[in-house]
PDB file of N, CA, C and O in Angstrom:
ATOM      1  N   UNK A   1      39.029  16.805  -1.910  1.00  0.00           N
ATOM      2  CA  UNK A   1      39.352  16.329  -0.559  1.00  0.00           C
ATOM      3  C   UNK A   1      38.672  14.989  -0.321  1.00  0.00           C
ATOM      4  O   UNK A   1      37.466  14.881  -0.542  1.00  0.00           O
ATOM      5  N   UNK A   2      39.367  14.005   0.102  1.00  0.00           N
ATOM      6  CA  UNK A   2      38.728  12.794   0.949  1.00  0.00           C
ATOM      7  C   UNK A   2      37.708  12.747   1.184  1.00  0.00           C
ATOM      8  O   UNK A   2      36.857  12.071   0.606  1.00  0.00           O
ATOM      9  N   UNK A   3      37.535  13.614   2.286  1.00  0.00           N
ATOM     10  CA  UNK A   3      36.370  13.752   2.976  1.00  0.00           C
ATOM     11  C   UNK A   3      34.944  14.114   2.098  1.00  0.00           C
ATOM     12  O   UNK A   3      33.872  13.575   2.371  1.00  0.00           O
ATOM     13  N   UNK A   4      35.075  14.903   1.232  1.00  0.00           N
ATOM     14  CA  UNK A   4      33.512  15.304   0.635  1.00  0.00           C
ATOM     15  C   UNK A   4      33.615  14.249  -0.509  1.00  0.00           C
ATOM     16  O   UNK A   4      32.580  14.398  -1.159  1.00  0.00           O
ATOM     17  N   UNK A   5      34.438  13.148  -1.130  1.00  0.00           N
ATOM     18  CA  UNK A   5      34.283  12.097  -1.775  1.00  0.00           C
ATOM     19  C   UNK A   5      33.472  11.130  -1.059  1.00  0.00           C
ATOM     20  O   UNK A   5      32.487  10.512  -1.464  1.00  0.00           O
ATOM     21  N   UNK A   6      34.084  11.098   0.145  1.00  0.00           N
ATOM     22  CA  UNK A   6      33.675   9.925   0.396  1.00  0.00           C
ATOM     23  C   UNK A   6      32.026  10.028   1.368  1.00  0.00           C
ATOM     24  O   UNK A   6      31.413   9.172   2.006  1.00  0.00           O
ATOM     25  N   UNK A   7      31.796  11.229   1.138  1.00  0.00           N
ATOM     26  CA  UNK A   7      30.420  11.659   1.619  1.00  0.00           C
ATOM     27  C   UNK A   7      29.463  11.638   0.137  1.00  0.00           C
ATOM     28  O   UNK A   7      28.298  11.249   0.068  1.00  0.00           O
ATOM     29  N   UNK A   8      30.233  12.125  -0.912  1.00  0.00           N
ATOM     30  CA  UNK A   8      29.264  11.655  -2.335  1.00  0.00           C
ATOM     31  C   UNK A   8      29.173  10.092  -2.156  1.00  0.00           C
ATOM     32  O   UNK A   8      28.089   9.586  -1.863  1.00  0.00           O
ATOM     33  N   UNK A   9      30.205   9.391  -2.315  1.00  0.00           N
ATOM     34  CA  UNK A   9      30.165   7.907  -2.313  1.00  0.00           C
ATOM     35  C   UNK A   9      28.633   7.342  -1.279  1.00  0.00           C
ATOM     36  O   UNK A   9      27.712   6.580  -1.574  1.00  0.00           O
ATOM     37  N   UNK A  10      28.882   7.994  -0.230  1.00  0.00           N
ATOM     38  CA  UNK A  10      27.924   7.825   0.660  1.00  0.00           C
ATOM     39  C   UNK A  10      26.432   8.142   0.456  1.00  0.00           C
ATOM     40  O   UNK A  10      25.486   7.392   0.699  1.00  0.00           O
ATOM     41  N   UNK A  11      26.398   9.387  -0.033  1.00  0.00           N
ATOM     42  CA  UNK A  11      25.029   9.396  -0.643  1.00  0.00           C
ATOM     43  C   UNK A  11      24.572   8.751  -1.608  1.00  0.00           C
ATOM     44  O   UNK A  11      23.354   8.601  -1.713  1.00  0.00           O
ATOM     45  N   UNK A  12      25.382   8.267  -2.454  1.00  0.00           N
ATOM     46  CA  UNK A  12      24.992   8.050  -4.160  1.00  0.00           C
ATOM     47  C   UNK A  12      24.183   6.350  -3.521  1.00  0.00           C
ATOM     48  O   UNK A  12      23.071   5.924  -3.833  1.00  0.00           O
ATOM     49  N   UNK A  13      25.317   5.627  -2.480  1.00  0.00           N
ATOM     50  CA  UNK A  13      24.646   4.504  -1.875  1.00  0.00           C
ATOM     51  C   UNK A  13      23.380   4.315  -1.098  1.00  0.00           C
ATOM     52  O   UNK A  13      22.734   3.269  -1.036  1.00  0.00           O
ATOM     53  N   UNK A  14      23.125   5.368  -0.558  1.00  0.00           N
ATOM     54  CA  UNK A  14      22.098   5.982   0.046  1.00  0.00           C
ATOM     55  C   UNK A  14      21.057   5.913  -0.966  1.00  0.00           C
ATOM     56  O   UNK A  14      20.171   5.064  -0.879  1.00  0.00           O
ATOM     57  N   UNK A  15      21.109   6.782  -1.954  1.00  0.00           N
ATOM     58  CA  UNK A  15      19.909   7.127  -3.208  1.00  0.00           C
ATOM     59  C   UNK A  15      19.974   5.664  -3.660  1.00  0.00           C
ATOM     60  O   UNK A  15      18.861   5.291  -4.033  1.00  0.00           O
ATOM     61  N   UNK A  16      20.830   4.798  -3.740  1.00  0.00           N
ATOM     62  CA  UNK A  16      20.748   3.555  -4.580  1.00  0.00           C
ATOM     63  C   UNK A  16      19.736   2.841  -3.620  1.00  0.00           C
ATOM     64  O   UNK A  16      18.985   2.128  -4.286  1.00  0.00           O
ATOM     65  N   UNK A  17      19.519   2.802  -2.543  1.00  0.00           N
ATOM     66  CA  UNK A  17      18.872   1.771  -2.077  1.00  0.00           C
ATOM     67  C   UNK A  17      17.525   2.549  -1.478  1.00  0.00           C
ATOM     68  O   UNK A  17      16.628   1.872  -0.976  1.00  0.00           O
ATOM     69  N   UNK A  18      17.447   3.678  -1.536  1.00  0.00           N
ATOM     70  CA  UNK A  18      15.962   4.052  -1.160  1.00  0.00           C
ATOM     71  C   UNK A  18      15.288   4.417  -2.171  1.00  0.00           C
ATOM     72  O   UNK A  18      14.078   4.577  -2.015  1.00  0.00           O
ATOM     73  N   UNK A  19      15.931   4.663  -3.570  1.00  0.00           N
ATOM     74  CA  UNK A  19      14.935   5.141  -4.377  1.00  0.00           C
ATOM     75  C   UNK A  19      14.079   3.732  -4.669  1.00  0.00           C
ATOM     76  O   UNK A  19      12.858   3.796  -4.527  1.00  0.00           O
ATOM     77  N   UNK A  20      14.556   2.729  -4.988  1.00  0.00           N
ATOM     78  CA  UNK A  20      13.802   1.588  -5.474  1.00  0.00           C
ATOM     79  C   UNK A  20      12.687   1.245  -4.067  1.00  0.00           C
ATOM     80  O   UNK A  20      11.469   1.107  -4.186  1.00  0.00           O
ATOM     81  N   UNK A  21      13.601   1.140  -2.530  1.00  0.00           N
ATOM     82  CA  UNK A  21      13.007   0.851  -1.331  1.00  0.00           C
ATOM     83  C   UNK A  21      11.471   1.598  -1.521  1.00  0.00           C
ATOM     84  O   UNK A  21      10.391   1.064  -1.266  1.00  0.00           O
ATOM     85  N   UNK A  22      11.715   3.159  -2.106  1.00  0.00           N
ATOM     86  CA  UNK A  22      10.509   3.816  -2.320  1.00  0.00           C
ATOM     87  C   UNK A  22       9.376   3.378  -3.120  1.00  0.00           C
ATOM     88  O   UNK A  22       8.297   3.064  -2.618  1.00  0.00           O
ATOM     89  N   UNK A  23       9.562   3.364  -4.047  1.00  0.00           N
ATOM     90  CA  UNK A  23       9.079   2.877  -5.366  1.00  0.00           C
ATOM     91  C   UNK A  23       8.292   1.326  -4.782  1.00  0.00           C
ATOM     92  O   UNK A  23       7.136   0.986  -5.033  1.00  0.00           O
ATOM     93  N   UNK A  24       9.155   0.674  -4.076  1.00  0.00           N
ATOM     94  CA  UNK A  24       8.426  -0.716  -3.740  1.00  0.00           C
ATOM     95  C   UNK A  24       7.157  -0.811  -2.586  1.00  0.00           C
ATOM     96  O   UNK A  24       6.218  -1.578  -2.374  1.00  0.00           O
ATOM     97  N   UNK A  25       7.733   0.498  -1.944  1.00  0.00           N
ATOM     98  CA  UNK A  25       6.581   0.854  -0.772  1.00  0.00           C
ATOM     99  C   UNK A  25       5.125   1.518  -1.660  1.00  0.00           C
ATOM    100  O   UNK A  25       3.991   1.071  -1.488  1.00  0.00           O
ATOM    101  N   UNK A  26       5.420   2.502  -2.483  1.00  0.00           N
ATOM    102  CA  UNK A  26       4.423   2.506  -3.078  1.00  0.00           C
ATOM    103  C   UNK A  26       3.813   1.630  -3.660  1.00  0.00           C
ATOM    104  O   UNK A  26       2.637   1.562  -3.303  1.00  0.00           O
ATOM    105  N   UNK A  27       4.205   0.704  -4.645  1.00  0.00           N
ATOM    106  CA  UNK A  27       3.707  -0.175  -5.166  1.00  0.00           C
ATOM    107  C   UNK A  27       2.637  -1.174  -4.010  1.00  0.00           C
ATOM    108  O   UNK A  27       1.473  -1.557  -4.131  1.00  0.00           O
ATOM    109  N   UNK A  28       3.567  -1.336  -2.998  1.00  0.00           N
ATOM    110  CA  UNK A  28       2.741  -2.117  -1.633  1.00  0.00           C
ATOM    111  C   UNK A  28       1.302  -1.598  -1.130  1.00  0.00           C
ATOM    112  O   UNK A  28       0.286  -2.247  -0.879  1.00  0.00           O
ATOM    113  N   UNK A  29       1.505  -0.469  -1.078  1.00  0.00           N
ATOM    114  CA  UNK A  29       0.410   0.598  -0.491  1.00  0.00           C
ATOM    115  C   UNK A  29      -0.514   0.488  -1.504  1.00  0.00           C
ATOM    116  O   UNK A  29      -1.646   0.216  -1.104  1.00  0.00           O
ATOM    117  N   UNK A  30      -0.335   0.663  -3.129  1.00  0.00           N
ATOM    118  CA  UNK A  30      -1.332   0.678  -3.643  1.00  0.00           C
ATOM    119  C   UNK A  30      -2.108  -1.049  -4.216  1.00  0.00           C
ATOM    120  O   UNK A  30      -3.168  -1.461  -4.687  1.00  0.00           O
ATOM    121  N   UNK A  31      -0.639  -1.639  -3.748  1.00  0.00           N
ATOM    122  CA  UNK A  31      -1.901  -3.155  -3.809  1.00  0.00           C
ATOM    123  C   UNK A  31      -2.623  -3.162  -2.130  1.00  0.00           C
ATOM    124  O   UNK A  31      -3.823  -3.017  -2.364  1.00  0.00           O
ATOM    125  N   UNK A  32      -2.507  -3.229  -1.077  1.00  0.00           N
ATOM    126  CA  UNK A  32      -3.212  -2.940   0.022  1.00  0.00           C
ATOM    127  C   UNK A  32      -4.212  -2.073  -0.338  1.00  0.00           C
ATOM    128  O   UNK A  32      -5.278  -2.358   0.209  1.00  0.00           O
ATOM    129  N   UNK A  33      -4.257  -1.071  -1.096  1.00  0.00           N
ATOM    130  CA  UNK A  33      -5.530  -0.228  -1.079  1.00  0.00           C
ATOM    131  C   UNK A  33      -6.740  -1.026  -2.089  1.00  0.00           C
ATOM    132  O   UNK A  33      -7.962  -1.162  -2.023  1.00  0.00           O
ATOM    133  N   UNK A  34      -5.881  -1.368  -2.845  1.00  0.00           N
ATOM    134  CA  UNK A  34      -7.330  -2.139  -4.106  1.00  0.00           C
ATOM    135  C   UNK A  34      -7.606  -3.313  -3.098  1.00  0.00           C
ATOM    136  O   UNK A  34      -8.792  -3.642  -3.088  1.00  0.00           O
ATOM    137  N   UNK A  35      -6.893  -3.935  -2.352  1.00  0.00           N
ATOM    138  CA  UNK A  35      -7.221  -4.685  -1.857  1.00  0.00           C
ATOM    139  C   UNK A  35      -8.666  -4.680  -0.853  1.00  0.00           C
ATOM    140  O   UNK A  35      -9.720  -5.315  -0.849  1.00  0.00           O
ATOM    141  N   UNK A  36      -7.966  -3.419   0.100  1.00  0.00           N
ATOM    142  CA  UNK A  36      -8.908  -3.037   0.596  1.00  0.00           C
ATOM    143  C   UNK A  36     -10.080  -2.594   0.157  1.00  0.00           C
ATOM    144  O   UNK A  36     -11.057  -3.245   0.526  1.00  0.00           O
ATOM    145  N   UNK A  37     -10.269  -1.645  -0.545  1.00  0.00           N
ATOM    146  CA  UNK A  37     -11.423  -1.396  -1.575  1.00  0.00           C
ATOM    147  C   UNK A  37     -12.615  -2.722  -2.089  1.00  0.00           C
ATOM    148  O   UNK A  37     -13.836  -2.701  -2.244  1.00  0.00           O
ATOM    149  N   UNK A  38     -11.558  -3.832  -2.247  1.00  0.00           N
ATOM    150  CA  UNK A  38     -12.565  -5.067  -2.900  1.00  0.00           C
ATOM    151  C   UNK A  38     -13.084  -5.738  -1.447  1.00  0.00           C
ATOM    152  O   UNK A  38     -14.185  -6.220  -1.182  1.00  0.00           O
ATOM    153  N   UNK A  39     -12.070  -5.615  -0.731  1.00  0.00           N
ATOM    154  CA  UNK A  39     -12.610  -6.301   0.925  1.00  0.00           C
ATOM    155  C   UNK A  39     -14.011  -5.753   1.706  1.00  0.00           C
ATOM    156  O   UNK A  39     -14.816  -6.231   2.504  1.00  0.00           O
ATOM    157  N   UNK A  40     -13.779  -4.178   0.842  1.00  0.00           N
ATOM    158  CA  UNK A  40     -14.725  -3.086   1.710  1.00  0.00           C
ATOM    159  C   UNK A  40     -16.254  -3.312   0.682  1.00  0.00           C
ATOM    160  O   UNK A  40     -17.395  -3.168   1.122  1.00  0.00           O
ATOM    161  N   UNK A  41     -16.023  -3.559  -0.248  1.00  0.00           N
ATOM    162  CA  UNK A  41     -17.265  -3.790  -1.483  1.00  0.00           C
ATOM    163  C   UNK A  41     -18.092  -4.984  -1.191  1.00  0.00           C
ATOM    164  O   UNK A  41     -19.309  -5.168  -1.211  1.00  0.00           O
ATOM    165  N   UNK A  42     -16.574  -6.120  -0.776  1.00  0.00           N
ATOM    166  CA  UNK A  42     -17.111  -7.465  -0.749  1.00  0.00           C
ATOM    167  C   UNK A  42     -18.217  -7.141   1.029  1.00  0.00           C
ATOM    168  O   UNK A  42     -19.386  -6.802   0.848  1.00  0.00           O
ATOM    169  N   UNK A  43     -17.822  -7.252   2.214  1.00  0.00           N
ATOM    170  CA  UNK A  43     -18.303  -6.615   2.445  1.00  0.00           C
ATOM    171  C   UNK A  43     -19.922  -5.731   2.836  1.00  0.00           C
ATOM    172  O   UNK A  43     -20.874  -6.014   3.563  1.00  0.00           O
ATOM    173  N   UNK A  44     -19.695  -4.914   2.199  1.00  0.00           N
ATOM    174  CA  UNK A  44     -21.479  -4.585   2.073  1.00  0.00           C
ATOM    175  C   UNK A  44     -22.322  -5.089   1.171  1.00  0.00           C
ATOM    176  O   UNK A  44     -23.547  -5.010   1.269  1.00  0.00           O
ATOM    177  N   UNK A  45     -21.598  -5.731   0.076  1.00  0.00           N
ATOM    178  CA  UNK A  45     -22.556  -6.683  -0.373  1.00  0.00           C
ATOM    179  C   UNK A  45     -23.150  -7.921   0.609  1.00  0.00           C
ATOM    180  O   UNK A  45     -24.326  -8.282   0.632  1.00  0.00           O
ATOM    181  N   UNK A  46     -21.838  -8.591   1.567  1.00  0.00           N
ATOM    182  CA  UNK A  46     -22.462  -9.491   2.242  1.00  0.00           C
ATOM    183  C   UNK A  46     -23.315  -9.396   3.364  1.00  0.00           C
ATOM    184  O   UNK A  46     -24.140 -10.212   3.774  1.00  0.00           O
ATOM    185  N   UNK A  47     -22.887  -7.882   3.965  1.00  0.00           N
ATOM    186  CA  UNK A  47     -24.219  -7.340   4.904  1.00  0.00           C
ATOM    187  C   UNK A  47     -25.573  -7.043   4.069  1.00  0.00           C
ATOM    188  O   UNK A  47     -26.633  -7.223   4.668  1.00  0.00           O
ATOM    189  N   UNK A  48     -25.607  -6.648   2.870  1.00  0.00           N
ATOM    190  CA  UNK A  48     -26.905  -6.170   2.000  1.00  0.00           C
ATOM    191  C   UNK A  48     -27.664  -7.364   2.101  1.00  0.00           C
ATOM    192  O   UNK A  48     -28.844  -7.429   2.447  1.00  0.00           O
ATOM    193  N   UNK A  49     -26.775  -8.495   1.716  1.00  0.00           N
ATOM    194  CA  UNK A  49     -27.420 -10.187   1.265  1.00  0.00           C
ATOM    195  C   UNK A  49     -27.797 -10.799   2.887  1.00  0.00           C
ATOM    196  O   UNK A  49     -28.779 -11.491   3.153  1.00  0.00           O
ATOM    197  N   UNK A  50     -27.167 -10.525   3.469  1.00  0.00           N
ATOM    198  CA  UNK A  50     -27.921 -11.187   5.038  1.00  0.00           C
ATOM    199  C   UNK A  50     -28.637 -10.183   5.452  1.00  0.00           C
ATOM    200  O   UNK A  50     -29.499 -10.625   6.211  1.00  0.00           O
ATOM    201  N   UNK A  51     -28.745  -8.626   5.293  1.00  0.00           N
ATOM    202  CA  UNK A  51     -30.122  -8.256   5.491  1.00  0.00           C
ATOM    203  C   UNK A  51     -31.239  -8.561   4.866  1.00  0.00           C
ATOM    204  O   UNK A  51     -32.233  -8.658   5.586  1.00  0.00           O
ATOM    205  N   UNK A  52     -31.395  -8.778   3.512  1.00  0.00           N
ATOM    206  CA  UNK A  52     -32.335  -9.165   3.200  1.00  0.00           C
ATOM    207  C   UNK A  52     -32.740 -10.661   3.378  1.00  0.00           C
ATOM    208  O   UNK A  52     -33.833 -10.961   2.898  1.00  0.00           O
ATOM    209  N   UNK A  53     -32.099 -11.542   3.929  1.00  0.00           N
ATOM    210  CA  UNK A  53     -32.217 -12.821   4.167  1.00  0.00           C
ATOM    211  C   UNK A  53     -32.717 -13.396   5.650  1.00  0.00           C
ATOM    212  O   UNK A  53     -33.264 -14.429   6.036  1.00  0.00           O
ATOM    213  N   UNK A  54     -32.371 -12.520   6.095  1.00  0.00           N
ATOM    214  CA  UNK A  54     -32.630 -12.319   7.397  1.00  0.00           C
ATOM    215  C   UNK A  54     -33.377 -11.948   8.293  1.00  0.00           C
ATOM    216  O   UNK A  54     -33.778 -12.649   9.223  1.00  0.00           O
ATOM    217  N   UNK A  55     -33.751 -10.264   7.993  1.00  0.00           N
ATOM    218  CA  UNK A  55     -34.271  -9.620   8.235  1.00  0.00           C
ATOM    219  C   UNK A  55     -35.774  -9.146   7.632  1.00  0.00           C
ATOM    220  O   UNK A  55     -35.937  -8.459   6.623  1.00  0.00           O
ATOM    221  N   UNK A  56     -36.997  -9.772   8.644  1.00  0.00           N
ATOM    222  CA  UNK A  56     -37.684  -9.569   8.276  1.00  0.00           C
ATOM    223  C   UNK A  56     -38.770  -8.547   7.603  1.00  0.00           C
ATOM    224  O   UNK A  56     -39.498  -7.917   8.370  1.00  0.00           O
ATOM    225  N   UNK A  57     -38.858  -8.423   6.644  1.00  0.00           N
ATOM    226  CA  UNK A  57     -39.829  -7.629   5.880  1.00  0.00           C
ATOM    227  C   UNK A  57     -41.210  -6.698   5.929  1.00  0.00           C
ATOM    228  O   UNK A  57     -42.395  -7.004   5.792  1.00  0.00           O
ATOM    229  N   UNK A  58     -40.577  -5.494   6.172  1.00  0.00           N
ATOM    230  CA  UNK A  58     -42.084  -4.658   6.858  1.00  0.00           C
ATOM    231  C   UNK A  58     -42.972  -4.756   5.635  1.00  0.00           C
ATOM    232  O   UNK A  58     -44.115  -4.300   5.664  1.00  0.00           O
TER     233      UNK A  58
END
């Protein structure tokens, strides 16, 4: 029937453009996270280095 063709047709276009859409969101998320991670490192190193620069010494 017509009708359930053109509802496969419809999905198969569907899966064509979200599986990759997916795949690219992940990829995004996990460069944002290393990102974050080095932002979050960088960071407390630069609070560690102006406390001790700073902050005077009992």
């Amino acid at each position: 029937s017509p009708g359930i063709a053109e509802a496969l047709v419809a999905t198969a276009a569907g899966l064509f453009a979200a599986i990759p859409a997916t795949l690219g969101y992940n990829l995004f998320r996990a460069t944002i996270r290393g990102m974050t991670e080095t932002m979050d490192y960088f960071a407390l190193q630069l609070l560690h280095h102006l406390q001790k620069r700073l902050l005077p010494k009992k």
